[in-house]
C-alpha positions in Angstrom: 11.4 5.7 -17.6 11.2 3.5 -15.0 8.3 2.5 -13.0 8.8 0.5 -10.0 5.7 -1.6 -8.4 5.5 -2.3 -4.6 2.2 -4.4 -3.6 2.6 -6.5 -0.3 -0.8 -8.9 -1.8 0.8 -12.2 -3.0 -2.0 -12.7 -5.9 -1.3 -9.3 -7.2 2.3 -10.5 -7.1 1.9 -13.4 -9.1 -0.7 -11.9 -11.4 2.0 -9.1 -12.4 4.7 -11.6 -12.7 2.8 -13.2 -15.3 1.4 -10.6 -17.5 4.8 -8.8 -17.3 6.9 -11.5 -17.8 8.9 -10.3 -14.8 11.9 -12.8 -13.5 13.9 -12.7 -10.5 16.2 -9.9 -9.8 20.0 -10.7 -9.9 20.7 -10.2 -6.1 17.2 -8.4 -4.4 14.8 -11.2 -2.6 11.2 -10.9 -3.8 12.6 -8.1 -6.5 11.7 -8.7 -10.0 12.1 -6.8 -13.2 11.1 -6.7 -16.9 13.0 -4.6 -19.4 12.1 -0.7 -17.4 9.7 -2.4 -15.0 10.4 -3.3 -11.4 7.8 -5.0 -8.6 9.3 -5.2 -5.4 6.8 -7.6 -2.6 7.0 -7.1 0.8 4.9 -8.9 3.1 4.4 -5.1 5.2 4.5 -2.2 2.9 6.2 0.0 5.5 8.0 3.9 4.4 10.7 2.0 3.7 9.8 0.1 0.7 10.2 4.0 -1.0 13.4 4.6 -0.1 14.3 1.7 -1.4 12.4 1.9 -4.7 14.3 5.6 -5.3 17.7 4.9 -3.6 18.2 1.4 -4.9 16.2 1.1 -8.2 16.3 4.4 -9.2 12.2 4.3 -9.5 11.2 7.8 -11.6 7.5 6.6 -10.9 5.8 4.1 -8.1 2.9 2.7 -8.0 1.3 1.4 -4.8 -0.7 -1.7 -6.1 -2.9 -3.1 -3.6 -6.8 -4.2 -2.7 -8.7 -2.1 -1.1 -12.4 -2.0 0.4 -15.4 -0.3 -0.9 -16.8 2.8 1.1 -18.7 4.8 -1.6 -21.9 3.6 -3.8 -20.5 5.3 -6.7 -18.5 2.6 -7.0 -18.4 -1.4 -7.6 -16.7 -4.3 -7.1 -14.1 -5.1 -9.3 -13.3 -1.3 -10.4 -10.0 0.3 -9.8 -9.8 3.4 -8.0 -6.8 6.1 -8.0 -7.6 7.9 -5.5 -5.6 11.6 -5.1 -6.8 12.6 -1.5 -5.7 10.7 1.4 -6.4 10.3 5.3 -4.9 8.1 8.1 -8.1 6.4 9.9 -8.7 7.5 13.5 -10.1 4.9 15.5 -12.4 7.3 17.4 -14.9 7.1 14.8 -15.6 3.9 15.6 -17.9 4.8 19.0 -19.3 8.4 17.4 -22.6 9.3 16.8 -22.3 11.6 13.7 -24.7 15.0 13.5 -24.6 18.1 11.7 -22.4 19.6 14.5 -19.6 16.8 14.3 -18.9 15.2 11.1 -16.2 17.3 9.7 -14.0 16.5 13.0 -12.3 14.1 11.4 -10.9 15.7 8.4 -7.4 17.0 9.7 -3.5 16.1 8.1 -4.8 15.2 4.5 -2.1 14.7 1.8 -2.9 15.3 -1.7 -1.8 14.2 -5.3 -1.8 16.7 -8.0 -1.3 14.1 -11.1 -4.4 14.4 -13.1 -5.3 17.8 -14.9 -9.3 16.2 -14.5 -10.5 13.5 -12.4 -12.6 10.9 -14.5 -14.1 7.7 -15.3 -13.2 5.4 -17.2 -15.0 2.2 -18.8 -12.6 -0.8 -19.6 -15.9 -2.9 -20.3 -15.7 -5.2 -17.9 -15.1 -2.7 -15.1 -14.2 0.5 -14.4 -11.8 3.3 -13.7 -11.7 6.1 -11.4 -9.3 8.7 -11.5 -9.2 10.8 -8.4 -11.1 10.6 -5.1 -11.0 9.7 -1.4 -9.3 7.3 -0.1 -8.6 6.5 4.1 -5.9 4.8 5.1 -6.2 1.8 8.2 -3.3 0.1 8.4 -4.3 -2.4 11.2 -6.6 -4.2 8.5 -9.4 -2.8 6.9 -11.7 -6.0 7.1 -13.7 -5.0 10.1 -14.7 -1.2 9.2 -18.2 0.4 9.1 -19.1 1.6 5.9 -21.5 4.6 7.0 -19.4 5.8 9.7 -16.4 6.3 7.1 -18.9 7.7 4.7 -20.2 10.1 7.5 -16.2 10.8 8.9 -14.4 11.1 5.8 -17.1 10.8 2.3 -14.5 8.5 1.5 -14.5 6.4 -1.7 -12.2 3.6 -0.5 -10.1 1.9 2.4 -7.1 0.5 2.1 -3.9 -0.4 4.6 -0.7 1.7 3.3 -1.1 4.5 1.0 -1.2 7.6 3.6 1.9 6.4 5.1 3.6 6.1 1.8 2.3 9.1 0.6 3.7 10.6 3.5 7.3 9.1 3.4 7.7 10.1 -0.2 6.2 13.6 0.5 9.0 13.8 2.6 11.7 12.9 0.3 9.8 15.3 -2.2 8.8 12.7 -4.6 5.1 12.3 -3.1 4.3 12.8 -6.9 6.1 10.8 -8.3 4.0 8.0 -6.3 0.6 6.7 -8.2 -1.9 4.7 -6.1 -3.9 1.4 -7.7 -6.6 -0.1 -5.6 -8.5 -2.8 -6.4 -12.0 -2.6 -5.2 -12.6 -6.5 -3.3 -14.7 -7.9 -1.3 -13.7 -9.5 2.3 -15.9 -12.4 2.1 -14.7 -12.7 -1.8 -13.1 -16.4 -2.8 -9.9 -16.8 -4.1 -11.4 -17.5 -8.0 -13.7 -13.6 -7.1 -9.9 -12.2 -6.3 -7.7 -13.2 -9.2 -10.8 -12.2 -11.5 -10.7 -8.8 -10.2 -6.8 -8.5 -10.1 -6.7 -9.2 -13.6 -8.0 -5.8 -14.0 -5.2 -4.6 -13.0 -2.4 -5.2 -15.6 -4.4 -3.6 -18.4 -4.9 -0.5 -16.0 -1.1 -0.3 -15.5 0.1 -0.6 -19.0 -2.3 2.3 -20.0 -1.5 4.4 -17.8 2.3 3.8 -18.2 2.1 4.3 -21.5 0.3 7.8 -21.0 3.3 8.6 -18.6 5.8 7.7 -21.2 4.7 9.9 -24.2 6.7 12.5 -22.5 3.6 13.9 -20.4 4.3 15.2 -17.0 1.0 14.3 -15.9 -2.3 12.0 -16.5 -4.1 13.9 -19.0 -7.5 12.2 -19.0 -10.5 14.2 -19.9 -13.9 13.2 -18.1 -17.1 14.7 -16.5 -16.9 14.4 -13.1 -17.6 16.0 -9.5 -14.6 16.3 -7.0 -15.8 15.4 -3.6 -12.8 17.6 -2.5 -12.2 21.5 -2.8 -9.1 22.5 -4.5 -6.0 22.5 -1.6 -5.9 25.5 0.6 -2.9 27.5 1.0 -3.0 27.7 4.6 -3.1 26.0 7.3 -5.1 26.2 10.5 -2.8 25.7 14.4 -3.0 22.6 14.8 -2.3 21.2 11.1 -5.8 21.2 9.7 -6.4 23.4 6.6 -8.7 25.8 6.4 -11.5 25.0 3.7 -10.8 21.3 3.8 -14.4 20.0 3.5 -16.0 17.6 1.4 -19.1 18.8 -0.4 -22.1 17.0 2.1 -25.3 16.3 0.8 
């Protein structure tokens, strides 16, 4: 199988290149490759880094490995998050003032992952694992974002700057399920040292769950307790492109 990696975070770059022993690739700049392993950097992770991984390396799987920042309490620094809902971020949120009457305005277009028979967590020790959740998508940098107005907007568990869009352009191409999301949970005020500690967690993550993908599974079969913030897709849609029934469970 092969499983190509496309992160546009240079310490994520290097820290893969060294626990997978990658080396350059014969002819592809910033391409590198281990035995069925590819990691292709790019500075932007734009849709065309997936074209690329299917029409030029053949990927069967590709995983999207990047930081992200932390919306949700049930999560820490440090852990990895998969998330299997996604939403572009609307930059009208930014001047709302949420009620009862207005919060669910913002949950239109959402693309979904089907991977995982359960959602779950998972304890590595050191840190931990979720499979499945929320994540929004800001790709003009997801430093300066308010925590409780994404919580209120979206009862998202993470932010991060490419997934929806990727999502979308292999959703296109039909292999949006082929596509597997890693996001590291970091701080923005974290130091370079904090960083690279928390990237290591992200080799050991990968190898798992690549070896779970290679024992001739189709999908993540990972058995844990664990509420979905999300109902189960709709099959219809409302005018407009929002789905009926798309609603996070509020508290």
């Amino acid at each position: 199988m092969i499983h190509v990696l496309v992160t546009a975070d240079a310490v994520i770059r290097d820290m893969l290149m060294n626990d997978y022993q990658f080396h350059a690739h014969a002819t592809e700049s910033d391409v590198y490759q281990s035995k069925g392993t590819i990691l292709i950097y790019r500075k932007e992770l734009t849709s065309a880094v997936i074209s690329e991984a299917i029409d030029t390396f053949f990927a069967e799987k590709i995983w999207i490995v990047s930081p992200s920042r932390l919306v949700s309490t049930d999560h820490e620094i440090g852990d990895i998050i998969m998330p299997n809902v996604f939403l572009a971020y609307d930059h009208e949120i930014d001047t709302v003032d949420f009620d009862n009457t207005n919060r669910d305005n913002f949950l239109h277009d959402p693309l979904f992952l089907h991977h995982y028979e359960e959602q779950s967590d998972l304890d590595f020790e050191t840190f931990g694992l979720s499979i499945g959740g929320i994540c929004v998508t800001k790709n003009d940098g997801m430093d300066l974002i308010e925590r409780e107005q994404i919580e209120f907007a979206y009862s998202a568990d993470s932010v991060d700057e490419s997934c929806y869009f990727l999502i979308e352009a292999a959703q296109k191409l039909g292999r949006a399920e082929d596509v597997y999301p890693v996001l590291a949970v970091i701080d923005k005020d974290a130091t370079p040292e904090e960083k690279a500690k928390i990237i290591k967690n992200i080799p050991p993550v990968l190898v798992y769950l690549q070896s779970q993908l290679s024992s001739d599974v189709s999908d993540l079969t990972i058995i844990a307790d664990i509420d979905d913030d999300f109902t189960d897709e709709p099959d219809e849609f409302e005018e407009g492109g929002e789905m009926e029934g798309f609603h996070p469970v509020r508290n």
